[in-house]
N, C-alpha and C positions, 0 to 999 in steps of 0.2 A: 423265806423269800423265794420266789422263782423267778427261774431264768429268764430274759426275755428274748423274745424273738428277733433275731436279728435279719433284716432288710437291708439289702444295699441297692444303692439307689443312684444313677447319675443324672446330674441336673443342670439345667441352665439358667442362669440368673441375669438379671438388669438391673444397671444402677442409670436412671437419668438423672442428666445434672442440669439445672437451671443456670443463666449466667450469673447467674449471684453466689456459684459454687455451693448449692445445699441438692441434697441428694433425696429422692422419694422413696420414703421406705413404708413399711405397711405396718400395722400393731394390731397382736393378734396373742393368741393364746393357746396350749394343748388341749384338745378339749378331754380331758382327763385329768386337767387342771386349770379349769378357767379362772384359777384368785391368779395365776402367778403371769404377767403379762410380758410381754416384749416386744420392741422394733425389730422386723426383719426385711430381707431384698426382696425384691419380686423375683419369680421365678418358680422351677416347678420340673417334673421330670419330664426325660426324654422319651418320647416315647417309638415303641418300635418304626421302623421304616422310616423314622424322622431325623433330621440333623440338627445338633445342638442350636445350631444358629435357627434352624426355624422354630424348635423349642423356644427359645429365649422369644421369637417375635409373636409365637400363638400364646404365651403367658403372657406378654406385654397387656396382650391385645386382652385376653380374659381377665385376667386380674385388675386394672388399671383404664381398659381401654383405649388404650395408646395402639395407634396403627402404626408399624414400622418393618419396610423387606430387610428379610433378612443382609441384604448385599449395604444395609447401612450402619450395619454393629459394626462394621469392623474389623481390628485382628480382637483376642480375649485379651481382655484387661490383666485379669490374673487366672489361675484355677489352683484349687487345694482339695482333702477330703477331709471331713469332720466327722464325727462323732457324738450323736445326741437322743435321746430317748423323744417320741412322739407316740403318741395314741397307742399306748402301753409295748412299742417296742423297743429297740437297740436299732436306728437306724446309722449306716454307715453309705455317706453321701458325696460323691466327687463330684465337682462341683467346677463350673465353668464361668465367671462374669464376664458379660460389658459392661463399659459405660457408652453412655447415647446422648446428646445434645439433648435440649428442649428446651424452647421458648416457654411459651404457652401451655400449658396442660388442662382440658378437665376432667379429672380425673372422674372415672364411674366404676361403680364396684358391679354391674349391669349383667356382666358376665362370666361372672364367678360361680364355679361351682356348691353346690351345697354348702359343701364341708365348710370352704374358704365362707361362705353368709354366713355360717354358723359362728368362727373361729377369728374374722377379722373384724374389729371393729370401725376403723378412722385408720389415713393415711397420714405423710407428715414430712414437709424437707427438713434435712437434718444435714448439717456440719458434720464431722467425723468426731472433732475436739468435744461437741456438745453432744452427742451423743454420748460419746466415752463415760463425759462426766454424768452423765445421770444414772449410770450401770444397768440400763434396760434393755442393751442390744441382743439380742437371739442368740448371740455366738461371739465370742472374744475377739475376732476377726472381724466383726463389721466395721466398727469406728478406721482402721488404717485400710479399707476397702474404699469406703466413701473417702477417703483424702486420696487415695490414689486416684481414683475416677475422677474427684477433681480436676487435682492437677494434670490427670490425661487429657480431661476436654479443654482446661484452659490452653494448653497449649495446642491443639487439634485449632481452635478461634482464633490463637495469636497465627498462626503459620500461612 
């Protein structure tokens, strides 16, 4: 076996929440393993000169097509770092969310790079409990992400 290459990588991420509390997540795949699938956040890295928060709004906006200024994510939802192999590395990922209102969405994959045509199939709102239960999430950490974002918007509505 060899080693793999390890990448660390900081990223920002989006959960929009619908008011029916389901959250838009994306299903895609390694492409160095396209049998083995999964739900994952939108989001993507930072890149130099840039701030997390405008991170988070230039992926909204590519991955999804969702237009949003930065000055409307917010404080972060949560942030953690993970651990996970992708396109034959050891990527090690710290990691920033929002959650974000949204009515209406439609969604376009329009402007996604390559890789993301190549690797994302179908998007999909998702509960956190139903997601859990179907063990397809990207990472052990999505399902209580999405109920947090939840309940961060629903009360952001109620106030």
């Amino acid at each position: 076996m060899t080693d793999l290459t390890v990448r660390r990588r900081t990223t920002a991420r989006v959960l929009p929440v619908r008011p029916d509390g389901r959250v838009l997540l994306l299903h895609g795949w390694d492409p160095l393993k396209p049998d083995t699938t999964y739900w994952f956040t939108i989001g993507g890295g930072v890149e130099n000169g840039e701030t997390v928060a405008d991170a988070a709004c230039r992926e909204l906006r590519e991955e999804v097509g969702i237009e949003l200024p930065p000055v409307e994510l917010g404080t972060p939802l949560a942030t953690n770092t993970i651990e996970f192999e992708y396109g034959g590395s050891r990527i090690i990922q710290a990691q920033t969310f929002y959650a974000v209102a949204v009515d209406r969405v439609d969604v376009t994959f329009a402007n996604q790079e390559e890789i993301e045509q190549q690797t994302i199939s179908e998007h999909g709102w998702w509960y956190g409990d139903d997601l859990e239960a179907t063990g397809l999430a990207a990472h052990v950490t999505i399902p209580a992400l999405l109920r947090q974002a939840t309940d961060a918007i629903t009360l952001r509505r109620a106030s």
